[in-house]
C-alpha positions in Angstrom: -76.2 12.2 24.0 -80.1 12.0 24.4 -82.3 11.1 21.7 -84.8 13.2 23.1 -83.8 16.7 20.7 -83.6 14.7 17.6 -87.4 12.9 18.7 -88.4 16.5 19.4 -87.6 18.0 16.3 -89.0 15.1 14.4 -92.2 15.5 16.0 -92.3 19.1 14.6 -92.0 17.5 11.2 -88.4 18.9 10.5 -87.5 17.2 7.0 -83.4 18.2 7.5 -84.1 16.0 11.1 -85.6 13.2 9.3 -82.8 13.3 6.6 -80.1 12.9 9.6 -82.0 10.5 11.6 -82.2 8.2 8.5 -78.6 8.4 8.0 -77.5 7.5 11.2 -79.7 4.8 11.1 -78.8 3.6 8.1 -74.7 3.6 9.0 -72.7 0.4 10.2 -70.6 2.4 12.8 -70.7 1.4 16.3 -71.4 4.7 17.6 -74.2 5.3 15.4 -75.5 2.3 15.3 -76.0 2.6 19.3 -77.8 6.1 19.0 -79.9 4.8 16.6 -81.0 2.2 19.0 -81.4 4.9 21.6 -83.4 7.2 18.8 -85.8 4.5 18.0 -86.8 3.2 21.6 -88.0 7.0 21.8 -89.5 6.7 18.3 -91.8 3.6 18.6 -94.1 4.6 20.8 -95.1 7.8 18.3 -94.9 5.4 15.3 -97.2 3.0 13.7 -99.9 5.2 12.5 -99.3 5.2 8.5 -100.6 3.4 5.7 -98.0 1.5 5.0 -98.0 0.0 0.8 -95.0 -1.6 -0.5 -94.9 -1.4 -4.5 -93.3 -3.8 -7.2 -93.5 -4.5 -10.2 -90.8 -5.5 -13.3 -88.7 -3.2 -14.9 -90.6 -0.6 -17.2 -94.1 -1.6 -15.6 -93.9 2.4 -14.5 -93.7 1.7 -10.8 -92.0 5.4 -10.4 -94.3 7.2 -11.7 -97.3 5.3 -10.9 -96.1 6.0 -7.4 -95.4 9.6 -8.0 -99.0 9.6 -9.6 -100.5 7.7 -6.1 -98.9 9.9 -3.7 -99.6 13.7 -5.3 -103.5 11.9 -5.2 -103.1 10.7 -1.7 -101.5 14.4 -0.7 -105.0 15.7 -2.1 -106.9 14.0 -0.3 -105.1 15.2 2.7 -102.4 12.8 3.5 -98.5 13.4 4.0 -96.5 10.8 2.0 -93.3 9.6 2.2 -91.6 7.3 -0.4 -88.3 5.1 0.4 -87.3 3.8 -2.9 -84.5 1.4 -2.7 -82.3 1.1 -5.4 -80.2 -1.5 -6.7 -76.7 -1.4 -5.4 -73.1 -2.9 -6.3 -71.9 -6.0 -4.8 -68.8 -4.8 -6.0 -68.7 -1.3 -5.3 -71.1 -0.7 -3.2 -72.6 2.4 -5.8 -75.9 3.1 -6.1 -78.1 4.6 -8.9 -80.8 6.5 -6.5 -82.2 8.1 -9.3 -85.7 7.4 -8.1 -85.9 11.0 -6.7 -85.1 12.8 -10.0 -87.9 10.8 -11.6 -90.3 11.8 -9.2 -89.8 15.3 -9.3 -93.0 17.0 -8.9 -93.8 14.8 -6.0 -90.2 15.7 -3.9 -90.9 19.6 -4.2 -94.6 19.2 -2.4 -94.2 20.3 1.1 -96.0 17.4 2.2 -93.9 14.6 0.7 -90.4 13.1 1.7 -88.6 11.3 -0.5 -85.6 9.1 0.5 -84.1 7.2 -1.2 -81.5 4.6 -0.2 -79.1 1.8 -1.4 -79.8 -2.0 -0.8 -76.4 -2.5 0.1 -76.0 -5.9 -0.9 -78.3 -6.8 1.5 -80.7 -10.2 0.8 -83.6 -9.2 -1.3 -82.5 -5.5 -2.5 -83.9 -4.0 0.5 -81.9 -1.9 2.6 -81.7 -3.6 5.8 -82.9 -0.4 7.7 -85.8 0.2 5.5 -88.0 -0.4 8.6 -86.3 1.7 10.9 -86.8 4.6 8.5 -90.5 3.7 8.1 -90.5 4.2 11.6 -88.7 7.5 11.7 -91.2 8.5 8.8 -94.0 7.7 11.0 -92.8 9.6 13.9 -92.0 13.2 11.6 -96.3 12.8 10.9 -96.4 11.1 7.5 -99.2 9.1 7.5 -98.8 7.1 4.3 -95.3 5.1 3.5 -94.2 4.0 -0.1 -91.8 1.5 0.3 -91.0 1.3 -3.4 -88.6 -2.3 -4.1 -86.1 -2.4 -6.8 -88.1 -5.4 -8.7 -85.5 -7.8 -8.5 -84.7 -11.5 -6.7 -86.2 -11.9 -3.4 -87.0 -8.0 -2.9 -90.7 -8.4 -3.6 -90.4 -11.1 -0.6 -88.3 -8.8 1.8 -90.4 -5.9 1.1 -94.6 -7.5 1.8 -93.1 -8.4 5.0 -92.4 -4.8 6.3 -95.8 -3.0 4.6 -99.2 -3.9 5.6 -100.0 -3.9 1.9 -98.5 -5.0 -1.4 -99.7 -3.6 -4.7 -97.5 -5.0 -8.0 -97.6 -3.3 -11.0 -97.9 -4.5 -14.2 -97.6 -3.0 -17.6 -100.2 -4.2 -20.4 -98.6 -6.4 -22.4 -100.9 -9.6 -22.1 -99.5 -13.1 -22.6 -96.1 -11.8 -22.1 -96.6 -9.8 -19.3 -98.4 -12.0 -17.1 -96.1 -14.9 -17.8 -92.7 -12.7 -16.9 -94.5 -12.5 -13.3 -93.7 -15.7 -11.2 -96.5 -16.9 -8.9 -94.7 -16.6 -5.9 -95.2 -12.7 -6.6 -98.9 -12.6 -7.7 -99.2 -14.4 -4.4 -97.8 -11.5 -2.3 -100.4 -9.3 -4.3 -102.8 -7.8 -2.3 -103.5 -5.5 -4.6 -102.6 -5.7 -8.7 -102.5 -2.5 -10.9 -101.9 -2.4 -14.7 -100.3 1.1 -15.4 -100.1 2.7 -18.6 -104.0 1.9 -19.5 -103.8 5.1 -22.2 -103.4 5.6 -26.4 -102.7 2.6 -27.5 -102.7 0.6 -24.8 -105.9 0.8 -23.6 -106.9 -2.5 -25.5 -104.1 -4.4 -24.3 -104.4 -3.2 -20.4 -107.9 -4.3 -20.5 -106.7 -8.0 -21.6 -104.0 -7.6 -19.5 -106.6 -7.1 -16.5 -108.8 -9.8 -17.5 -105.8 -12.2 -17.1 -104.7 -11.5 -14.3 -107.8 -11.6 -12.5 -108.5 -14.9 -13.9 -104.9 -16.2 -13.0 -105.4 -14.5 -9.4 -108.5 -16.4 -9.2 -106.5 -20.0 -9.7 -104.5 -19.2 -6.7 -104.8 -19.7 -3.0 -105.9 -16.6 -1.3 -103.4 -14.5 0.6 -105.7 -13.9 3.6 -109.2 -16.6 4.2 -111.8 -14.4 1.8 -110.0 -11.9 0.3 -110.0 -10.8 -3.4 -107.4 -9.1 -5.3 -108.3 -6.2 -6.9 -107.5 -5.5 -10.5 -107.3 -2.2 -11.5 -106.3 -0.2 -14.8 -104.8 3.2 -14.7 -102.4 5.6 -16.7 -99.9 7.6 -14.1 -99.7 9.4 -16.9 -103.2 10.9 -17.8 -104.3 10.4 -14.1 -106.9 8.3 -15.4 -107.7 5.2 -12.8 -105.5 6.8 -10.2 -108.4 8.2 -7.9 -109.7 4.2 -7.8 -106.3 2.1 -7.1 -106.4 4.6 -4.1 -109.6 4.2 -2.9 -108.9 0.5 -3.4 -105.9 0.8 -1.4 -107.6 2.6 1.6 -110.6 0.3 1.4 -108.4 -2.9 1.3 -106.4 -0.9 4.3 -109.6 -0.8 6.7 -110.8 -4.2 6.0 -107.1 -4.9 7.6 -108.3 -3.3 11.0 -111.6 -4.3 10.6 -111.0 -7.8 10.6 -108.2 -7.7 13.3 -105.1 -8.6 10.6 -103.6 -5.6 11.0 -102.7 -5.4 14.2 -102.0 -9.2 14.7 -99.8 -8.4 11.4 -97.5 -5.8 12.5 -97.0 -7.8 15.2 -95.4 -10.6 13.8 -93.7 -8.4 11.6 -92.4 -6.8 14.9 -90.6 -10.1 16.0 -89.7 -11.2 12.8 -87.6 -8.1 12.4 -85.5 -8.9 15.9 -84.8 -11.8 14.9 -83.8 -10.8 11.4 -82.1 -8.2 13.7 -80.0 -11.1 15.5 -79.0 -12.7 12.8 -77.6 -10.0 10.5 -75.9 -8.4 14.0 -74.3 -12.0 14.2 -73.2 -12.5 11.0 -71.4 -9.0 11.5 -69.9 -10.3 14.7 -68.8 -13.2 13.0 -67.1 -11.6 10.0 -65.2 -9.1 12.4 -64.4 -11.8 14.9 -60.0 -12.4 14.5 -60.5 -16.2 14.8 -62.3 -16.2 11.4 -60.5 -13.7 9.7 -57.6 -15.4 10.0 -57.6 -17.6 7.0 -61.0 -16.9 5.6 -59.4 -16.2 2.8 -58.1 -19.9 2.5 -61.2 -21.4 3.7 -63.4 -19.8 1.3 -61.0 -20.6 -1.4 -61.0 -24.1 -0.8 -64.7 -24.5 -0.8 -64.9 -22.7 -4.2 -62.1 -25.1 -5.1 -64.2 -28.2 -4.5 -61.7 -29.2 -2.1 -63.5 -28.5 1.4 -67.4 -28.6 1.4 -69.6 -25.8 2.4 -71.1 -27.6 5.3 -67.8 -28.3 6.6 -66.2 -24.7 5.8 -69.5 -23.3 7.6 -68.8 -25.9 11.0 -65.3 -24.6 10.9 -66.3 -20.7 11.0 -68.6 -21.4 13.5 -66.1 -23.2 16.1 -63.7 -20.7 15.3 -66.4 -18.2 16.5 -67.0 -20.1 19.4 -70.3 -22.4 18.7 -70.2 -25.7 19.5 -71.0 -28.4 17.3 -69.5 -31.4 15.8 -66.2 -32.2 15.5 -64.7 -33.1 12.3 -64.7 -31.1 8.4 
């Protein structure tokens, strides 16, 4: 079957096309997962023209509906804007809350805004591992800004500034506290740092907050040669501060493609994703493969046992799988 009808209706901005082409890409079966191939060879040549801003922050910081705040401000100033929130999912069962679209309710009924969103899946970091491809299909349906909105936890901060052109974390104003809850491997990601709920009561304490976190940003090593983190103060909540952490967004944005980054970004974002490609399509082949199925169960046993070493269990799988490598384990 052609990709071209599903391209086609895309183009014309269908939302119920978008909905299936994000499911299809997002499912493990083999089928699918070669007509999503097919779908986004067609797809990448009419993508890549969004704003693309991931968004983190810890739990309670207000990331939802800062984000819900950001994008009804972006839509006025003429942008479409889609959101893929990625919420936290079982390693057990596999459930997921995706409760990010009920709390951004105002936003999902504009007719210029997509919400989607979609269960890590266990998958490193918290984010979905076809996060990208659905930027992509976002892209290609005409939305010209992307939310990529990270579940807060682990490595998902990580997984997520490498698939955005920018990163904005959000923090709440609680001072002291606050800014020692976020780890420095975060602030550096930051391209851009927001303290939300700047209203009532808070007001005092967000503008502390702000001052110590441009001081701490200010001790660190810059992301890019010569740039400076913005700090910014709002309320998603009164509005207030909203207008400026999007101009600061869009500023920070064309200094990107003024300066060349951008392009030399997405770029290397483009290869790192094969190759992040080839190894999770391995590790799949691997897993299924009926030399290491049989007695996995043992193996693995063993090595949580004490009684077989990971290094040696991992040798093992491997030859069964057919690399070569040492012998011995």
């Amino acid at each position: 079957m052609t990709a071209a009808p599903a391209v086609e209706a895309l183009a014309a901005g269908d939302r119920r096309a978008l909905a299936r082409a994000i499911t299809l890409v997002e499912s493990t079966r083999p089928d699918h997962r070669a007509a999503a191939r097919a779908l986004l060879d067609e797809v990448v040549p009419r993508a890549g023209g969004a704003l693309r801003l991931g968004i983190s922050g810890a739990p309670g910081a207000g990331k939802s509906t800062l984000i819900e705040a950001l994008g009804l401000h972006a839509i006025e100033q003429g942008h479409s804007v889609a959101v893929l929130a990625v919420d936290p999912s079982s390693s057990r069962s596999g459930g997921s809350i995706l409760g990010d679209k009920t709390r951004m309710a105002e936003l999902g009924r504009h007719p210029r805004a997509f919400i989607r969103p979609s269960p890590s899946a266990g998958t490193l970091g918290g984010v979905a591992r076809r996060t990208r491809e659905a930027m992509l299909l976002c892209e290609a349906a005409g939305f010209d800004v992307v939310l990529v909105e990270t579940v807060g936890v682990g490595q998902s901060e990580v997984a997520v500034a490498d698939l955005v052109d920018l990163f904005l974390l959000v923090a709440s104003p609680a001072g002291g506290d606050e800014l020692q809850g976020i780890k420095r491997g975060i602030m550096e990601l930051a391209d851009l740092i927001a303290v939300n709920k700047a209203d009532g009561d808070l007001v005092g304490p967000s503008q502390r907050a702000a001052a110590d976190l441009r001081r701490a940003v200010h001790l660190l090593r810059p992301k890019r040669p010569g740039w400076e983190v913005p700090v910014l103060r709002c309320s998603a909540i009164t509005g207030e501060g909203v207008p400026e952490l999007w101009e600061a967004v869009e500023r920070s944005h064309d200094a990107l493609r003024a300066q060349g980054h951008l392009e030399a970004l997405r770029a290397e974002q483009s290869v790192a994703w094969m190759w992040s490609e080839v190894t999770a399509d391995l590790l799949d082949a691997l897993r299924a493969h009926p030399d290491v199925r049989d007695g996995l169960d043992e193996l693995e046993a063993a090595v949580a046992a004490g009684t077989r070493s990971p290094a040696s269990a991992a040798e093992e799988l491997l030859r069964r799988f057919g690399v070569p490598g040492s012998s011995g384990g």
